[in-house]
N, C-alpha and C positions, 0 to 999 in steps of 0.2 A: 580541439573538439573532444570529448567525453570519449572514451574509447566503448563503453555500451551503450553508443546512441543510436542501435541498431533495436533496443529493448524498450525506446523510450517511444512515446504514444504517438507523437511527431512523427516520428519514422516509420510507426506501425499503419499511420493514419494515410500517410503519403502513399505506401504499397497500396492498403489498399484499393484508395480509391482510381490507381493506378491500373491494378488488375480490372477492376470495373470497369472502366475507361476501355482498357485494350478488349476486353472480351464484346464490350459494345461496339467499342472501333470495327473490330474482326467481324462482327455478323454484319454489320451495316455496310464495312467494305467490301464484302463476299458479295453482297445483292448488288453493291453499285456496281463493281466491278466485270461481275456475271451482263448486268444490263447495259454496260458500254463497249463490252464486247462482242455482245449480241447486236448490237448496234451499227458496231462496224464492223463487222463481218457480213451482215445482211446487206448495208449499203455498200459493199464489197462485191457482192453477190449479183447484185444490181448491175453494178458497172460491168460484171464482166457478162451478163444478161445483156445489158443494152449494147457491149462489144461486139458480143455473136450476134444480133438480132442485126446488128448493120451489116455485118459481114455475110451468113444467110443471105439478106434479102439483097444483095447485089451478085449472089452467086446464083449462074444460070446452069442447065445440064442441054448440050445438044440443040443449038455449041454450049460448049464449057465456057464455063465467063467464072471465074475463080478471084474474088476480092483477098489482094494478099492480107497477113496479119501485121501489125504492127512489131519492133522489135521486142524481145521476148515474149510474145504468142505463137505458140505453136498448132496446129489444124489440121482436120484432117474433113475433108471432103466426102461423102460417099451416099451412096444408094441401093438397094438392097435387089438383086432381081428377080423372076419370078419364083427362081427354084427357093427361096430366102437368103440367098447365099450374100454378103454383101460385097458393092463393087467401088474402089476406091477410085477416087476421080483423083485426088489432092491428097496430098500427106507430105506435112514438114519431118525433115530431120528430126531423129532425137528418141528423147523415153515414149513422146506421143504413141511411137508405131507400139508398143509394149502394151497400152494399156486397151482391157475390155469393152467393147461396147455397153455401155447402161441400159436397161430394160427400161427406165421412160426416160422422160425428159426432166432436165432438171441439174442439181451440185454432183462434180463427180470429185473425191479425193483420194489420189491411189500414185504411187512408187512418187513422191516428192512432186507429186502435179495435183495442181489445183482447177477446174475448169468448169464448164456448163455445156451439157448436149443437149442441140435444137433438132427441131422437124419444119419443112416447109414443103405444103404439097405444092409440083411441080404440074405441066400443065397436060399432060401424058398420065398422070396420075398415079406416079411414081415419086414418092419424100424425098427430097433432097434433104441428107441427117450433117451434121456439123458438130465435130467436136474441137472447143476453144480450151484449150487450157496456159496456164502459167505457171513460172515455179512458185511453190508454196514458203518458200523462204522470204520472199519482202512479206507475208502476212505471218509468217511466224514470228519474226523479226520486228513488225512492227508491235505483236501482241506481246512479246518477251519487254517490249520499250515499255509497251503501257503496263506490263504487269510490276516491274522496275518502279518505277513511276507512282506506280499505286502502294507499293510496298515502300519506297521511300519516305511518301507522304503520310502513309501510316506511323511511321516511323517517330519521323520527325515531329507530327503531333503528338503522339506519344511521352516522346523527353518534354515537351512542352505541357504537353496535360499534369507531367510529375514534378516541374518546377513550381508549375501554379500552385499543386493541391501541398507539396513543400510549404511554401511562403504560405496558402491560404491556413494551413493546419498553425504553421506558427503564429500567425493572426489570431484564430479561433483560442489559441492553449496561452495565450499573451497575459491573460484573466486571471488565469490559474499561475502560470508563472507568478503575477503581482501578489497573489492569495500565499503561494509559499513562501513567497520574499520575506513577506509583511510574520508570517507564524515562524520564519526560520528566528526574525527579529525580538520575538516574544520569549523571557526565558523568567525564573523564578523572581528576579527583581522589577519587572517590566509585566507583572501578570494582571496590572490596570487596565494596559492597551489590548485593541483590538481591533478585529481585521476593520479595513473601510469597505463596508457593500453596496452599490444601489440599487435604486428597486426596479431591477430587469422582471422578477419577476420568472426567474429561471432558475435552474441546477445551478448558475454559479451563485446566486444570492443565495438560494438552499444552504449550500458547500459555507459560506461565509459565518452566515447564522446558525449552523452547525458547527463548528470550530469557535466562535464565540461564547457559543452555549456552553462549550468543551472547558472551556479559558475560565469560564465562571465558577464553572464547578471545582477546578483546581486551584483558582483563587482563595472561593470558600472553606473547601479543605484544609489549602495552606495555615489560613487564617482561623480558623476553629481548632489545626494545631500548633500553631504557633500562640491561641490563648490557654491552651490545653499547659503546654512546656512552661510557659510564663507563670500561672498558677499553684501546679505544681513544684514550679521551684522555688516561688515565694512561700509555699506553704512548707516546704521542707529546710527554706533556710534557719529559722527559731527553731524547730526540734535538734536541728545538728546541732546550730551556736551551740544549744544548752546541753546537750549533751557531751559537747569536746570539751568544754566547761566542768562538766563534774568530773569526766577522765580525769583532765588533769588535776583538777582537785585532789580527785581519790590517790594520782600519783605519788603526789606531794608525799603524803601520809602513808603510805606504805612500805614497808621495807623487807617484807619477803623477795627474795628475787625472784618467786616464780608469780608472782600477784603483778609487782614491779614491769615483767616480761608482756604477761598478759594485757597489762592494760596498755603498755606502751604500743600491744600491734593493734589493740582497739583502736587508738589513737591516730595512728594507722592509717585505716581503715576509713576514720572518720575524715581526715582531709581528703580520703581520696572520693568519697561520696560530694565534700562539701565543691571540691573541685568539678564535678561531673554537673554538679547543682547551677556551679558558676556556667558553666558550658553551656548549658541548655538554656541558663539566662539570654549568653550573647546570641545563641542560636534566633531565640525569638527576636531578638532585637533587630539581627541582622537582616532578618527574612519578615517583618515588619517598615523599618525605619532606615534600616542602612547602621552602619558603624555610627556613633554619636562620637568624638574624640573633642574629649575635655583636657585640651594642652596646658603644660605648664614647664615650667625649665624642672628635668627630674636627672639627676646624680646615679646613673646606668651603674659606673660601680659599684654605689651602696648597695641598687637591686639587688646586681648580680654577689654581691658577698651574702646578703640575708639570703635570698632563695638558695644559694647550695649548703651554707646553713641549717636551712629548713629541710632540704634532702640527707645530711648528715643522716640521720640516722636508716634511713635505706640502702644507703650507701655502705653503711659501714656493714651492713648484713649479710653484702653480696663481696665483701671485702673488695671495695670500689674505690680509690686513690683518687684525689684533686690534683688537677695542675694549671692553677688560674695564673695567665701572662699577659698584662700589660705592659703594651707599646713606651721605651721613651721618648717617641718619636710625637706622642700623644698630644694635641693641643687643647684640648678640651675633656671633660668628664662629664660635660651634660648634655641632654635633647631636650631639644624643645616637645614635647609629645606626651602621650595620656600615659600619667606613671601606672592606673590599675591595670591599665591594659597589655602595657610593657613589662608588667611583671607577669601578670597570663601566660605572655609570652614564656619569660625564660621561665619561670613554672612547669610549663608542658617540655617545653626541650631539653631542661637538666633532669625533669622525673623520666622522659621517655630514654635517653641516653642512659642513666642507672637501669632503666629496667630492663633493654635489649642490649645491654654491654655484658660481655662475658666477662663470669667471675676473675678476681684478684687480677684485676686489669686498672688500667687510669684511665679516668674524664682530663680530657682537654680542654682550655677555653683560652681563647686569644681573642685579645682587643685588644683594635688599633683603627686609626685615622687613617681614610684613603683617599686623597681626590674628592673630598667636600663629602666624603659618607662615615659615618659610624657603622665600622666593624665589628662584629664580634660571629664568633667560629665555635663550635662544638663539633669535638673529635672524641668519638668512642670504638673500642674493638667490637667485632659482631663475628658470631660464628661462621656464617654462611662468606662464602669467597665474597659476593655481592649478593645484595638486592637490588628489585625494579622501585625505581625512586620515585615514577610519574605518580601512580595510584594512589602514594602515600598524599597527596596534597587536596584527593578527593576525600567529602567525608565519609566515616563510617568504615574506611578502609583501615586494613593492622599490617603493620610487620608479621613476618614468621616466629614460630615462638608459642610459643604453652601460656603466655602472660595473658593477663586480662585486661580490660580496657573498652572503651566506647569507640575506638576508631575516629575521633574527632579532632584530637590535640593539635596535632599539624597542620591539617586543615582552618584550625580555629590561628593558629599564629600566622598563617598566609592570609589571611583576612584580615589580622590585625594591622599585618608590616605594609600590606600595598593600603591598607588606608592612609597610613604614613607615607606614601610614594618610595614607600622603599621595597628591595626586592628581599626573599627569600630560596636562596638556592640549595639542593639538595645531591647530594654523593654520594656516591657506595662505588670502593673499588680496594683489592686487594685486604678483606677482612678488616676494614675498618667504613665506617659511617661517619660523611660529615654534612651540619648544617652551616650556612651564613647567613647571619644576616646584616644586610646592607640599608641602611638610612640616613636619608641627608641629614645635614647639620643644621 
């Protein structure tokens, strides 16, 4: 269970209508309650009226003819004489003798007695008066039962009303659940799909066709910039060619060394633009089409000897040492797999290794055969004790460091390697940085 599913609309839904429940419960049980105990207390009242009114009317004065009471009734007999004074004929044992005459007829309740005082005129013309009472304990006792009773069933409805409005709310949020299922499943590749609604006719078809509308607009987006990237980078591929073109040309022919210097950082400069060009190529493609992988059997050591070749000279700036180690344990030197794209690859990972590797330090690179994969490892020194490795495989994110950069590179070779079904794992520990990457054979 979610440990804040006390915050979730489920839980909020079930109080409340839980609270409403008991508040209606509680007025409705006050009224029935009030009304069946007025109820039986009145037919209470009764009986013990029709007790006295038998007992009275078989009681005679002169002679005394005295009807006794049942067990637990207690009586008392009397008549009042002329001076008012009253004269007892009959009195049981007990709290009866304690208690006051009533001024009329009628309920009397006083020191744990319950009873009813009668008048019956006598034939002398003298009231024969009767007081009946009982203890009040069997009708306390019985209204403590009933209040018990009523409070339990309160009760127990209650849990019962919160199970239902439970189960009934996650019935009702069942819609919305399917609604978030469906948008959790929607992500930059999958921005086609869209929710499924029917025509309820309600806030959830609302909610659905509001979230699709959402999905469109982010689609269109995506796609107005990913023809934007596309564009742009085909439009800036011929300006770079031609211009890494006359660099080098102009190299050729010069022989100042401060001419020499300048143009070689021009040059520089210009793969790293034509690089960032490339990037934005595969971005749109990716976030269009998916990876395209045009295989073919490609010779991984030639790559990797040209590419730190082609870093030679950044390298040598930062006064940066090779140390390339092939396995002779090695059985193979090809993959089957897109050689543009595999050089992309080590591309980004031996330029990014030169750039956060601290001066007059070595690049490592070990390749080898493991268990049906093609290995290969880059090991560089890095200032910091460690880096957080996750972020780097999102795009747009950089290492630490004053360098510059688009934040793409690692990102872009983790899309390359898992389109190959191979992995790319990433380390930092102890002042050094390491990648692998792993690909079947």
């Amino acid at each position: 269970m979610n440990r804040y599913f006390y915050k979730g609309i489920r839980f909020k839904m079930s109080v409340l209508f839980s609270l409403i429940f008991m508040l209606i419960n509680l007025a409705f049980g006050r009224v029935i309650y009030q009304y069946f105990k007025n109820s039986y207390v009145e037919n209470y009242n009764k009986y013990l009226y029709s007790r006295g009114q038998a007992i009275i009317d078989k009681t005679e004065i002169n002679p005394d003819v005295i009807a006794l009471p049942d067990s637990g009734e207690s009586i008392r007999v009397f008549y009042h004489l002329n001076e008012g004074r009253p004269k007892i004929v009959f009195q049981s044992p007990g709290t009866i003798s304690q208690l006051n005459v009533p001024y009329r007829s009628g309920i009397t309740d006083s020191l744990g007695q319950y009873g009813i005082y009668l008048k019956k005129e006598n034939y002398d013309g003298r009231p024969v008066e009767l007081m009946l009472t009982v203890s009040d304990q069997s009708l306390k006792q019985r209204l403590a039962k009933f209040t018990r009773l009523t409070i339990g069933i309160t009760s127990i409805s209650l849990i019962i009303s919160s199970l239902l409005a439970f189960l009934a709310s996650g019935w009702l949020l069942k819609p919305i659940r399917s609604i978030a299922n469906q948008a959790r499943g929607i992500n930059t590749e999958r921005l086609g799909e869209r929710i499924k609604s029917s025509e309820t006719h309600d806030e959830l078809q609302q909610l659905s066709q509001t979230i699709n509308e959402m999905i469109a607009r982010i689609e269109n987006e995506q796609q107005a910039r990913n023809n934007f990237f596309a564009a742009a980078s085909h439009e800036l591929r011929t300006p770079l060619a031609n211009l890494r073109a006359q660099t080098e040309f102009e190299l050729m022919d010069r022989e100042s060394k401060s001419d020499r210097k300048l143009l070689s950082d021009q040059l520089t400069e210009i793969s790293r633009l034509q690089s960032i060009v490339e990037q934005f190529l595969l971005i749109s493609e990716f976030n269009s089409k998916g990876i395209t992988l045009i295989k073919s059997h490609v010779d991984i050591i030639e790559q990797l000897l040209k590419v730190f070749s082609r870093n030679q000279p950044e390298a040598d700036k930062r006064n940066i040492k090779y140390n390339i180690h092939f396995s002779e344990e090695m059985s193979t030197f090809e993959l089957y797999a897109d050689g543009s794209k595999m050089e992309l690859v080590w591309q980004n990972l031996i330029y990014n290794a030169i750039k956060y590797a601290t001066e007059n330090t070595i690049l490592v690179c070990k390749v080898k055969t493991y268990n049906g994969q093609f290995c290969v490892t880059f090991e560089n020194s890095i200032a910091r004790e460690s880096v957080e490795v996750y972020e780097l495989r999102t795009p747009f994110s950089k290492g630490s460091g004053n360098t510059s950069g688009s934040g793409l590179g690692l990102w872009i070779c983790n899309e390359i390697v898992q389109a190959h079904s191979g992995q790319m794992k990433l380390q930092s520990e102890k002042h050094c940085f390491f990648v692998t990457i792993s690909i079947p054979i």
